[in-house]
VEXKOL-477750 format. One record per atom (N, C-alpha, C, O, CB): x, y, z; atom name; residue in three letters. Coordinates in steps of 0.05 Angstrom, whole numbers, plus 5000, padded with zeros to 4 digits. Glycine has a CB too. Layout:
BEGIN
X/Y/Z/CA/ALA $
...
***
This chain:
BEGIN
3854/6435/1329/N/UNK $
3870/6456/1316/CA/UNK $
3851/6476/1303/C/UNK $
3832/6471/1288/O/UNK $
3889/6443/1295/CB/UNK $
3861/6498/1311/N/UNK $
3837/6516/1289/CA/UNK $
3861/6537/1272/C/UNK $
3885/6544/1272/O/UNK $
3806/6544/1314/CB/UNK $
3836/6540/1258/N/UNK $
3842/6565/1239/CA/UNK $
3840/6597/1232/C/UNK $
3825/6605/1214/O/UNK $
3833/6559/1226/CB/UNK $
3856/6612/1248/N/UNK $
3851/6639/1250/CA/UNK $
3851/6659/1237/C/UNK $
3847/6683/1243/O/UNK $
3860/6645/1261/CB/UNK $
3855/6646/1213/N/UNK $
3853/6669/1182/CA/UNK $
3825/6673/1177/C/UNK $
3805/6659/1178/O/UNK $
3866/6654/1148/CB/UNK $
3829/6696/1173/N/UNK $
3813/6709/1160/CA/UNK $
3795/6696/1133/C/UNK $
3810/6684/1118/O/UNK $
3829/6730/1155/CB/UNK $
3769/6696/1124/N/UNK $
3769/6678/1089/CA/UNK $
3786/6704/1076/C/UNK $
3802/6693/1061/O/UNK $
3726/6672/1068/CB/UNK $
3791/6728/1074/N/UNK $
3805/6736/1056/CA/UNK $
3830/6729/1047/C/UNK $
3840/6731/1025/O/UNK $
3804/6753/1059/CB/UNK $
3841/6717/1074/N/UNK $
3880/6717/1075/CA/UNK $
3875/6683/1050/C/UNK $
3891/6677/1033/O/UNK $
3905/6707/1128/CB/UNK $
3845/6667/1057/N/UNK $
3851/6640/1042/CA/UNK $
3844/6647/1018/C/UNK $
3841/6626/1005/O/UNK $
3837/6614/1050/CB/UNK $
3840/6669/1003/N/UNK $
3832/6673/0974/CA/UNK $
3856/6665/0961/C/UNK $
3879/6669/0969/O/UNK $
3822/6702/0964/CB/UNK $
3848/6654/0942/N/UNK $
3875/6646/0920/CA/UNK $
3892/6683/0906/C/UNK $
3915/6689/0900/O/UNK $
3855/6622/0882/CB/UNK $
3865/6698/0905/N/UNK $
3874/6727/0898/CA/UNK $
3864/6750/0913/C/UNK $
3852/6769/0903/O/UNK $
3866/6733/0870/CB/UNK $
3868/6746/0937/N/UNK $
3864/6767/0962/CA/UNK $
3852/6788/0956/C/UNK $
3833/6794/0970/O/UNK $
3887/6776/0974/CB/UNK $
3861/6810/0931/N/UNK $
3851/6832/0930/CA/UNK $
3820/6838/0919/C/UNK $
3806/6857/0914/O/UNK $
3869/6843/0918/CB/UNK $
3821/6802/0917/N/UNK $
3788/6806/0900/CA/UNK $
3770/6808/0928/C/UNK $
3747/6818/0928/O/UNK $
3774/6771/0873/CB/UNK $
3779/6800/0945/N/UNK $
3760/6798/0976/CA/UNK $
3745/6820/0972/C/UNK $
3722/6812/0970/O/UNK $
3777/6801/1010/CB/UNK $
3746/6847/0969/N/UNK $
3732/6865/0974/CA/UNK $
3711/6867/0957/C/UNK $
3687/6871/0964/O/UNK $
3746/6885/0977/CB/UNK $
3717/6866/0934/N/UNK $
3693/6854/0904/CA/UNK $
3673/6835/0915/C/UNK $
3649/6840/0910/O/UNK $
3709/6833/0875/CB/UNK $
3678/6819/0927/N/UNK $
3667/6792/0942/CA/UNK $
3650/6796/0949/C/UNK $
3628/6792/0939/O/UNK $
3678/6780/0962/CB/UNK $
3657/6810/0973/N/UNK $
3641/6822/0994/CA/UNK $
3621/6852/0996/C/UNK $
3606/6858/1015/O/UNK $
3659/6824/1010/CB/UNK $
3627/6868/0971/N/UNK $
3611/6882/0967/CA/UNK $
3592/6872/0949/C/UNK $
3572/6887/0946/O/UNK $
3621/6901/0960/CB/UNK $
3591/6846/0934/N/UNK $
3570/6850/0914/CA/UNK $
3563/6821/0926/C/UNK $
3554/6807/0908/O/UNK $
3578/6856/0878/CB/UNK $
3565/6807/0953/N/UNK $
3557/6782/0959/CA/UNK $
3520/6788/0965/C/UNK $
3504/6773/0954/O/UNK $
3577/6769/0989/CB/UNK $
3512/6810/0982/N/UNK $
3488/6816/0989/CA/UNK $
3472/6816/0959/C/UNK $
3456/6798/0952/O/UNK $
3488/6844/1006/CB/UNK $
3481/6842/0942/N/UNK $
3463/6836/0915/CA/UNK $
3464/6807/0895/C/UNK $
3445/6798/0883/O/UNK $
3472/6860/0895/CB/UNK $
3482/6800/0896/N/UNK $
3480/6773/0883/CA/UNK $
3462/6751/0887/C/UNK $
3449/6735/0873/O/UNK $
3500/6761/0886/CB/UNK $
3467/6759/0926/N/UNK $
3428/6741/0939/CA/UNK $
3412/6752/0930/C/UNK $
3394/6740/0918/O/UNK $
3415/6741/0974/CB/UNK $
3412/6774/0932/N/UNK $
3378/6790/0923/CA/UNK $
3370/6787/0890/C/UNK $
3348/6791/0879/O/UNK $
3381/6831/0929/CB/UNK $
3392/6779/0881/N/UNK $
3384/6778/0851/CA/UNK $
3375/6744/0842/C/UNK $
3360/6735/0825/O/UNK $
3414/6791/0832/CB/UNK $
3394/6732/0861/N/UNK $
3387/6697/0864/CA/UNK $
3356/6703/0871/C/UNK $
3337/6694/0857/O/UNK $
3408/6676/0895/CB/UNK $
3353/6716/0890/N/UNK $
3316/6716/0906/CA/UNK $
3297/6727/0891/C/UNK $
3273/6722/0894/O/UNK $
3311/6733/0935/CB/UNK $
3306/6744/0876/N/UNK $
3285/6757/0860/CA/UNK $
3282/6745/0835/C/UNK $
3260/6742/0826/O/UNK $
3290/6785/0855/CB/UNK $
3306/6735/0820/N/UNK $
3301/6721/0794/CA/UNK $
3287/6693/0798/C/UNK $
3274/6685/0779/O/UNK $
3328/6718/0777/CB/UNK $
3290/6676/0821/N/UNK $
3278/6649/0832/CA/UNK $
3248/6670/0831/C/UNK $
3236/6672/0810/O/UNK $
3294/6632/0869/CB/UNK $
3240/6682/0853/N/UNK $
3212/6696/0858/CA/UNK $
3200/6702/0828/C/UNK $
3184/6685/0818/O/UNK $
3215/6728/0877/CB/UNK $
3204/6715/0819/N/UNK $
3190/6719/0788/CA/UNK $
3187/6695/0768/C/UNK $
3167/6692/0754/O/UNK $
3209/6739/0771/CB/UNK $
3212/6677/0769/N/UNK $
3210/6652/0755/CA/UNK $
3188/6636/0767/C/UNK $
3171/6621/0757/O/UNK $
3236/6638/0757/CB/UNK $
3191/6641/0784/N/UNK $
3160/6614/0800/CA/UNK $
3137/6635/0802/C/UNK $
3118/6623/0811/O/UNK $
3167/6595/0846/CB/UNK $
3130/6661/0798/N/UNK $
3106/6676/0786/CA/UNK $
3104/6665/0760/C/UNK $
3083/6654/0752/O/UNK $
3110/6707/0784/CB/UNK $
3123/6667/0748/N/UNK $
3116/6666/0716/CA/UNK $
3104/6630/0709/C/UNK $
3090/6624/0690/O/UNK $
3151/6674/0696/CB/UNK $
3118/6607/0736/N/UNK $
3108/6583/0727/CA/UNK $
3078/6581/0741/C/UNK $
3063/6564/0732/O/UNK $
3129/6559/0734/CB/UNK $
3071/6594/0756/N/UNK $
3045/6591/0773/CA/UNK $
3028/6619/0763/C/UNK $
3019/6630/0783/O/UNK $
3053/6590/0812/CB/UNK $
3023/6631/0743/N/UNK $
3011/6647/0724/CA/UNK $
2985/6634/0713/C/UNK $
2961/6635/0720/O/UNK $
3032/6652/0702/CB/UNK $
2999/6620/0692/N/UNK $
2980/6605/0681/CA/UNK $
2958/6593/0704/C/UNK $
2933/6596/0702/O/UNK $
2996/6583/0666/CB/UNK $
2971/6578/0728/N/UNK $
2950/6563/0747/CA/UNK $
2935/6582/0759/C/UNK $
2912/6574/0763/O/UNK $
2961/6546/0769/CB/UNK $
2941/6615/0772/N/UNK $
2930/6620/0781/CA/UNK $
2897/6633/0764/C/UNK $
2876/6642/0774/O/UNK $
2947/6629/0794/CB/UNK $
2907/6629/0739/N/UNK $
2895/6642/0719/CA/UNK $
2864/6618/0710/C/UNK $
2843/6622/0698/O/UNK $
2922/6647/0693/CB/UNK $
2875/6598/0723/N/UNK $
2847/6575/0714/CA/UNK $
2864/6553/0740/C/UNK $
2880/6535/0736/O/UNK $
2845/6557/0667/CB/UNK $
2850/6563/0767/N/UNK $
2863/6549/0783/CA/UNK $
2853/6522/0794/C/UNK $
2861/6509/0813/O/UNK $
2868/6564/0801/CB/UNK $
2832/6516/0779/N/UNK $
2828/6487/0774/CA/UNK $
2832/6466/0756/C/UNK $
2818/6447/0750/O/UNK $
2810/6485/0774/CB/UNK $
2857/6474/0748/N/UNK $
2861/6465/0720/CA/UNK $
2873/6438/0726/C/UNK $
2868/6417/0714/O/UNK $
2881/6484/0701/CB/UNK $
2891/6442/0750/N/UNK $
2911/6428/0755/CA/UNK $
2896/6396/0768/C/UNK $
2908/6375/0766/O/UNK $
2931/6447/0775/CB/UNK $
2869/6399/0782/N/UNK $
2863/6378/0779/CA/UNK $
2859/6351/0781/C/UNK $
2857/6336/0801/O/UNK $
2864/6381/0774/CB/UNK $
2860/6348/0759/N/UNK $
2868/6313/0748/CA/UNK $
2898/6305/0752/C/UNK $
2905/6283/0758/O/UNK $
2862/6309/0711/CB/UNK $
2917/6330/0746/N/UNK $
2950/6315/0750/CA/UNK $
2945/6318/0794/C/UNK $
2949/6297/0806/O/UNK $
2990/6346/0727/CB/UNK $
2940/6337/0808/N/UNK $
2946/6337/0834/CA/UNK $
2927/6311/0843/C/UNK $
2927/6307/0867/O/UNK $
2940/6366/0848/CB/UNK $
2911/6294/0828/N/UNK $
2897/6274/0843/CA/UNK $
2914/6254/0823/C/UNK $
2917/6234/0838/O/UNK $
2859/6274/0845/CB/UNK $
2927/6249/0797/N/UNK $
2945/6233/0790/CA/UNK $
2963/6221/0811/C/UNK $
2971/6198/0815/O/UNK $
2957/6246/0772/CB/UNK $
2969/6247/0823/N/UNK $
2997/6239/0846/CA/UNK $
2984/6240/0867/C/UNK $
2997/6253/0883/O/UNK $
3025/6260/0850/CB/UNK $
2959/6231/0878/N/UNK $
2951/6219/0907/CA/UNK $
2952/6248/0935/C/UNK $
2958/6247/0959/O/UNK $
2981/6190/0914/CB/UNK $
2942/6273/0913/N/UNK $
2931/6288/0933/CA/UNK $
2903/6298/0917/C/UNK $
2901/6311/0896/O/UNK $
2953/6313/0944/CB/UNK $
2881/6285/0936/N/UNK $
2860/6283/0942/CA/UNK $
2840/6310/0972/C/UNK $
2840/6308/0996/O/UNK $
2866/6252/0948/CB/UNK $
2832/6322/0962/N/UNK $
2810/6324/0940/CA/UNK $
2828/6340/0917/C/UNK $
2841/6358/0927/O/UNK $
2779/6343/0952/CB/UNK $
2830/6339/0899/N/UNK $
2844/6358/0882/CA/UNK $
2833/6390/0878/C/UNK $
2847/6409/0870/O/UNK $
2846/6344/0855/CB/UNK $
2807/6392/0884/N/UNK $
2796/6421/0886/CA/UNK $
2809/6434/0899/C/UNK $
2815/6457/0892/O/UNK $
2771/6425/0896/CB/UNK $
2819/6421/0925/N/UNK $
2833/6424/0945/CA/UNK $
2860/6445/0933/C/UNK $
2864/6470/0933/O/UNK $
2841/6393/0957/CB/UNK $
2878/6420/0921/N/UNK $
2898/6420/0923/CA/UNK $
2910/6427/0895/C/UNK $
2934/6425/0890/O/UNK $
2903/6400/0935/CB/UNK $
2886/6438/0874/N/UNK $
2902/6450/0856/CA/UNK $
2906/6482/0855/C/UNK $
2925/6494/0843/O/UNK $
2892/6442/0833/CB/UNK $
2878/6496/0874/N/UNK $
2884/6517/0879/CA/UNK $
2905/6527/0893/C/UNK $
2916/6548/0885/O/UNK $
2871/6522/0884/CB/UNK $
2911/6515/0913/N/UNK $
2930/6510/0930/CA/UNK $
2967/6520/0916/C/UNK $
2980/6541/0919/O/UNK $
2925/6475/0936/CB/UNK $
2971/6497/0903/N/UNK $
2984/6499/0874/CA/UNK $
2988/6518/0862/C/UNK $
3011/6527/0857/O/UNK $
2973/6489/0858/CB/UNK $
2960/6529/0855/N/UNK $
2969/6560/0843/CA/UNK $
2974/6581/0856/C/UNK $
2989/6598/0846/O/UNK $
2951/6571/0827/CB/UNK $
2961/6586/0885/N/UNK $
2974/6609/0902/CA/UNK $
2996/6600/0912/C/UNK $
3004/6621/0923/O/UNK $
2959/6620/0924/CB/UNK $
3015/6580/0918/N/UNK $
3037/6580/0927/CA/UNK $
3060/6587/0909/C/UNK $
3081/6599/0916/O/UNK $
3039/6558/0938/CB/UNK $
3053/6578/0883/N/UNK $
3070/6586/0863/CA/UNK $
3072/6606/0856/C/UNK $
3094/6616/0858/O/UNK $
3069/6577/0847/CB/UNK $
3051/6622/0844/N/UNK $
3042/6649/0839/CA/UNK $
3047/6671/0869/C/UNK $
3066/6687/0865/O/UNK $
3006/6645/0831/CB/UNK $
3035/6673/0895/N/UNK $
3038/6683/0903/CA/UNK $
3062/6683/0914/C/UNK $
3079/6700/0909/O/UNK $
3022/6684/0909/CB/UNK $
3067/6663/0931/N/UNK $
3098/6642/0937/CA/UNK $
3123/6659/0923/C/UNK $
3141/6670/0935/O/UNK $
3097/6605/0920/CB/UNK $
3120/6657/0900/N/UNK $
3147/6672/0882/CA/UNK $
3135/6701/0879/C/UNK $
3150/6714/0865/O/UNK $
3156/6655/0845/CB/UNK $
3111/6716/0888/N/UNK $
3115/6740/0895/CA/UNK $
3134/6746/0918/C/UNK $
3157/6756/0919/O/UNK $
3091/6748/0899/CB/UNK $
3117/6735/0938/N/UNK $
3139/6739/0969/CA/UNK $
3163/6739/0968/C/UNK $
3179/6755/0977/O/UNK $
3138/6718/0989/CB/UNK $
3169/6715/0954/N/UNK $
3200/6714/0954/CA/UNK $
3211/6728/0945/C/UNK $
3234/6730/0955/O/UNK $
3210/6699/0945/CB/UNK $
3203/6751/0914/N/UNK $
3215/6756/0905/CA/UNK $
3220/6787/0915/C/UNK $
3242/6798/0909/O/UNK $
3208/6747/0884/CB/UNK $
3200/6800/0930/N/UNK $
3206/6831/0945/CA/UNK $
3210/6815/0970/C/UNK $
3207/6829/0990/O/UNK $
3178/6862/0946/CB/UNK $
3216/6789/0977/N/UNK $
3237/6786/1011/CA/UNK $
3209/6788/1031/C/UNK $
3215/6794/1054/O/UNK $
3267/6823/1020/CB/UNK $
3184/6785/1027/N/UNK $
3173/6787/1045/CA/UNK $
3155/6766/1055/C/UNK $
3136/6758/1041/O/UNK $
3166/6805/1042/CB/UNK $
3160/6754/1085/N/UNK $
3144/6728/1091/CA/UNK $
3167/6716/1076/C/UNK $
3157/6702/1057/O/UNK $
3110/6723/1080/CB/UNK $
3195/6715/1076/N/UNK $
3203/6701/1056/CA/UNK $
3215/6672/1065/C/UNK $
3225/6657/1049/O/UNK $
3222/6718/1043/CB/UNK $
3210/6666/1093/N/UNK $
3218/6632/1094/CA/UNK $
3186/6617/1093/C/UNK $
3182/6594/1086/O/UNK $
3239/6622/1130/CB/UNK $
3173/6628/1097/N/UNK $
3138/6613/1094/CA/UNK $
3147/6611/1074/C/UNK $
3163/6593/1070/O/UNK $
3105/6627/1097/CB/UNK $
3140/6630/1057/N/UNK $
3139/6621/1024/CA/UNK $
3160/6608/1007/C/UNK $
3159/6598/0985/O/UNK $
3135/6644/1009/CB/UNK $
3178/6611/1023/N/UNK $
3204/6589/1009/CA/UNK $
3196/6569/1015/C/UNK $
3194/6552/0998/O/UNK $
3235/6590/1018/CB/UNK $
3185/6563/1053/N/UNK $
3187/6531/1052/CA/UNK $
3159/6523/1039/C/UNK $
3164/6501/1028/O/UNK $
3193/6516/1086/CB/UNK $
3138/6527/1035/N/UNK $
3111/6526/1019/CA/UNK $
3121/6514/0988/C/UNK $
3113/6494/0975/O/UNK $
3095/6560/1017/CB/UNK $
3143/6537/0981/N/UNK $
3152/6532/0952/CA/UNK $
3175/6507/0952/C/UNK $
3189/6500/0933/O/UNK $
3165/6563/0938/CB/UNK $
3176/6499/0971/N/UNK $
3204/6475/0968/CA/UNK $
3196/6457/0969/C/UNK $
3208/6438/0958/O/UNK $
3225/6472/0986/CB/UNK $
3164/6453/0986/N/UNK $
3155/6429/0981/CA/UNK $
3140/6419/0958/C/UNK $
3138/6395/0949/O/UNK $
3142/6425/0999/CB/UNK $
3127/6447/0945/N/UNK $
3110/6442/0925/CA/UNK $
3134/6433/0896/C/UNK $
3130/6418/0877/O/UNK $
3089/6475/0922/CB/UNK $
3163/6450/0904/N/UNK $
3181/6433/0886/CA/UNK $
3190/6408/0896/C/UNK $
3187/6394/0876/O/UNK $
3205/6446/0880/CB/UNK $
3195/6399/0906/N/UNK $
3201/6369/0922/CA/UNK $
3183/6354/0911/C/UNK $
3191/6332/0903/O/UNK $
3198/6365/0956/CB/UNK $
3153/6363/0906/N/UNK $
3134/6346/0893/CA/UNK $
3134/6342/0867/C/UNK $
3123/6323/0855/O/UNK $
3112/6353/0898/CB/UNK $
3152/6368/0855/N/UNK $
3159/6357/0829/CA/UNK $
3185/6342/0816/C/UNK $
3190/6333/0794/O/UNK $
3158/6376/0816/CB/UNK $
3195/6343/0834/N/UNK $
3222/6320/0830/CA/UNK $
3200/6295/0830/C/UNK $
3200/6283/0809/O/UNK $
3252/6318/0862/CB/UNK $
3189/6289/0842/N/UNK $
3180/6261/0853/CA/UNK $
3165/6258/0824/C/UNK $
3170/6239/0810/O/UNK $
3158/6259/0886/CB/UNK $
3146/6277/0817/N/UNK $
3134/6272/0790/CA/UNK $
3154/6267/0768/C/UNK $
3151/6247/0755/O/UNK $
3118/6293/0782/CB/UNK $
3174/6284/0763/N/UNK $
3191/6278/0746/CA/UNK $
3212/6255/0748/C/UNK $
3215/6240/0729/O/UNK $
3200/6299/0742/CB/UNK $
3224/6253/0766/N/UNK $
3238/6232/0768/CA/UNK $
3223/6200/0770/C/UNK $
3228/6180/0757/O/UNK $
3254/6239/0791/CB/UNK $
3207/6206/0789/N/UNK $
3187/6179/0795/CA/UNK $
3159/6181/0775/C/UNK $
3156/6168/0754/O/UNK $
3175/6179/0834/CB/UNK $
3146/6196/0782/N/UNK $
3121/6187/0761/CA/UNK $
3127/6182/0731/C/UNK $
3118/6163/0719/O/UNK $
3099/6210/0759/CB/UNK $
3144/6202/0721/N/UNK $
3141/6197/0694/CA/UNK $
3166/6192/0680/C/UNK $
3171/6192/0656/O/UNK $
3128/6219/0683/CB/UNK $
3186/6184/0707/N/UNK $
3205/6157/0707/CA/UNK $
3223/6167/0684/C/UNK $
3227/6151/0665/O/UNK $
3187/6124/0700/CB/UNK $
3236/6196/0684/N/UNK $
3254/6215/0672/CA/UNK $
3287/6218/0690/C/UNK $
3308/6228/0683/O/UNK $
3237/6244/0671/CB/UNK $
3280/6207/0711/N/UNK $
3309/6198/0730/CA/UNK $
3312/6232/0734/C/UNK $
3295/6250/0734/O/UNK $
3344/6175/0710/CB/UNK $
3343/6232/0736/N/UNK $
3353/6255/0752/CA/UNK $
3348/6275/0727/C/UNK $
3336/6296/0729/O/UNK $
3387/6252/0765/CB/UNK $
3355/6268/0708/N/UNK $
3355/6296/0678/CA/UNK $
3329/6302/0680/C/UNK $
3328/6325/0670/O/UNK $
3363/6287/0639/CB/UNK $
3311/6296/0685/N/UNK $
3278/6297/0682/CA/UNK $
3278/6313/0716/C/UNK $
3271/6337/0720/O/UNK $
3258/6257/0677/CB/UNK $
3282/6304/0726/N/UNK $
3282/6323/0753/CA/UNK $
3302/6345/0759/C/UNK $
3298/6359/0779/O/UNK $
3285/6306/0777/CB/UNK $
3325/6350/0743/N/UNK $
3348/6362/0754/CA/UNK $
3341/6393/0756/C/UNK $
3352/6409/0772/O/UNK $
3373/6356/0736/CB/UNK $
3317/6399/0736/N/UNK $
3314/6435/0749/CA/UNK $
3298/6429/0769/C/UNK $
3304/6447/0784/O/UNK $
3299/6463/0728/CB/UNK $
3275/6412/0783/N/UNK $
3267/6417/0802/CA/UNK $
3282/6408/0829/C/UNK $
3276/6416/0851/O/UNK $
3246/6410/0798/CB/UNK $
3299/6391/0823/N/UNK $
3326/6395/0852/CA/UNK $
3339/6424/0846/C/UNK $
3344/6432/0869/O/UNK $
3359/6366/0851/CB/UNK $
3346/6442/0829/N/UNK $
3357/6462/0837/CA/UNK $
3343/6479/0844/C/UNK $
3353/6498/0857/O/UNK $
3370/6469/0825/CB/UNK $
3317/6479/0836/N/UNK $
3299/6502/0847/CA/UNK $
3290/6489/0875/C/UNK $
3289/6507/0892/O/UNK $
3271/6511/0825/CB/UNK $
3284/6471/0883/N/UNK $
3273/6454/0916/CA/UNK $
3305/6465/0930/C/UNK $
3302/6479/0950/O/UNK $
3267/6404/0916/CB/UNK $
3328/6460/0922/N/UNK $
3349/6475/0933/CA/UNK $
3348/6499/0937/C/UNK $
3356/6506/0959/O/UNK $
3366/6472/0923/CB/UNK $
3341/6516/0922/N/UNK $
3346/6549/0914/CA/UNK $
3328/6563/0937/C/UNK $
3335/6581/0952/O/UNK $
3335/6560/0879/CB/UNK $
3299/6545/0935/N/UNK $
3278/6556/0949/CA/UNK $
3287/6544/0990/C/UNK $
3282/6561/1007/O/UNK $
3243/6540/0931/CB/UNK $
3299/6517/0998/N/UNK $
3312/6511/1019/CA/UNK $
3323/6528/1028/C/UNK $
3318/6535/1051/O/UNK $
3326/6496/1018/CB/UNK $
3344/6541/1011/N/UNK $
3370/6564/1022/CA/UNK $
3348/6588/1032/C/UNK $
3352/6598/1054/O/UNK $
3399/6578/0990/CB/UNK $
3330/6595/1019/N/UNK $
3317/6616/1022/CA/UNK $
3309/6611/1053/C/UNK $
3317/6626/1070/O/UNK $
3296/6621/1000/CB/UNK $
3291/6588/1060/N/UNK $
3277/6586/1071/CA/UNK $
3294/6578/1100/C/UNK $
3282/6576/1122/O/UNK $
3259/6570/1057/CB/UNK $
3323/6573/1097/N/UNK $
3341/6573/1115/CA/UNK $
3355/6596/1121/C/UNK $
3368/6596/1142/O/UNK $
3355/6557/1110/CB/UNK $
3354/6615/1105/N/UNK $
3373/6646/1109/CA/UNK $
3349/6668/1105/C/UNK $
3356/6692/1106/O/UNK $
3403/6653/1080/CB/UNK $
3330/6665/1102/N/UNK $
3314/6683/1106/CA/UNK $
3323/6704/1071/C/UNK $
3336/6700/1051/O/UNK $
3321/6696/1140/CB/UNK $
3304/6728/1082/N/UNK $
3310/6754/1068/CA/UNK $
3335/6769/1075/C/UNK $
3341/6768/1099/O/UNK $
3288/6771/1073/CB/UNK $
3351/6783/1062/N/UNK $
3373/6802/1071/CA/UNK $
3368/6829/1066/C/UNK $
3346/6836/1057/O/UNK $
3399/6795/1057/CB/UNK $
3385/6844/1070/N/UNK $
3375/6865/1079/CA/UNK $
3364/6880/1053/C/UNK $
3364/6904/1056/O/UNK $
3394/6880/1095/CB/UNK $
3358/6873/1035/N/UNK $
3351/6878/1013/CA/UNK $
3323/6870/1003/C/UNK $
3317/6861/0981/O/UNK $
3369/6869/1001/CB/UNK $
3306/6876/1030/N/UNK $
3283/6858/1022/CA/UNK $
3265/6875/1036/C/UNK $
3276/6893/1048/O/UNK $
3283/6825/1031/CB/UNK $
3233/6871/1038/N/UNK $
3221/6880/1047/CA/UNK $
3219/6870/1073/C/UNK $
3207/6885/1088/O/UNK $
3205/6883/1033/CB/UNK $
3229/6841/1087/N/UNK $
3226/6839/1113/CA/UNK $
3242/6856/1124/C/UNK $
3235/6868/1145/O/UNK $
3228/6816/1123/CB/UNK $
3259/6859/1115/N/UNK $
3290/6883/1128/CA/UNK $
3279/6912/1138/C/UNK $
3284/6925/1158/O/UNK $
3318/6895/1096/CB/UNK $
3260/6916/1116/N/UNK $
3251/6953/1116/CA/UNK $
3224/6940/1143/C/UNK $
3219/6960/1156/O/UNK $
3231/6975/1069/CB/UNK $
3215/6928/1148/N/UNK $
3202/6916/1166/CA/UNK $
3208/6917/1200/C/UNK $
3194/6922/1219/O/UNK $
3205/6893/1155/CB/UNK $
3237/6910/1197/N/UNK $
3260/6905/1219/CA/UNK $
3243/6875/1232/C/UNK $
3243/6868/1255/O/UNK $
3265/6938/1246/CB/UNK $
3230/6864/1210/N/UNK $
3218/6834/1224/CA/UNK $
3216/6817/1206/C/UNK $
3208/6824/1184/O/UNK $
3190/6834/1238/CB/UNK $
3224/6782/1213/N/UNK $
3220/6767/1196/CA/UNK $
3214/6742/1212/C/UNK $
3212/6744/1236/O/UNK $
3240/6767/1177/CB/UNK $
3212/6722/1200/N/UNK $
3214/6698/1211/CA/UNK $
3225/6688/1212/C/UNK $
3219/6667/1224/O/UNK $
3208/6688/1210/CB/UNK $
***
């Protein structure tokens, strides 16, 4: 059996459809840009002394940590640049989803805070997924590009 309505005809208040749909594009772009700046602003500090990190990236069993704290700081830092003008923007989402995925695991598992101790880094490992599954919209620098990934 299918369903041939339209999503507007299933709105509970139909006439808002058009509100919807004009401000659905900027609402992503503002989701993508405020996530992009928020993860500049948390990967700042690292890129700023990008060996800082260290002792916690060899805490959690990535080895060499020279390696992998710089690492750390350009994905975050640069990572939530990209994302945030739309450009390269599923690399750097999925770069940034894992590097959040790794912090659920610290927060929930290492330092054994369960889900409240992890719950902003499942919404940001989510936030940065969607990205990295829908790309940039046309509101981005891959768009003015006419290329993405």
């Amino acid at each position: 059996m299918s369903d041939f309505t339209s999503p507007r005809d299933r709105l509970f208040l139909p006439f808002l459809g058009p509100v919807y749909s004009s401000l659905s594009e900027s609402a992503e772009t503002l989701l993508r840009l405020v996530a992009g700046l928020l993860l500049v602003t948390h990967g700042y500090g690292k890129i700023l002394n990008p060996f800082g990190a260290v002792g916690m990236v060899e805490g959690l069993g990535f080895y060499p940590g020279v390696f992998w704290s710089p690492l750390l700081a350009a994905t975050e830092f640069f990572g939530g640049i990209l994302v945030a003008i739309g450009l390269f923007t599923r690399p750097a989402a999925i770069a940034s989803a894992i590097v959040l995925a790794v912090t659920v695991y610290f927060h929930w598992i290492v330092k054994a805070e369960g889900i409240g101790g992890a719950e902003k880094s499942i919404l940001w490992t989510a936030i940065m997924l969607y990205f990295a599954v829908r790309g940039a919209n046309g509101q981005s620098v891959d768009a003015r590009l006419g290329r993405q990934f």
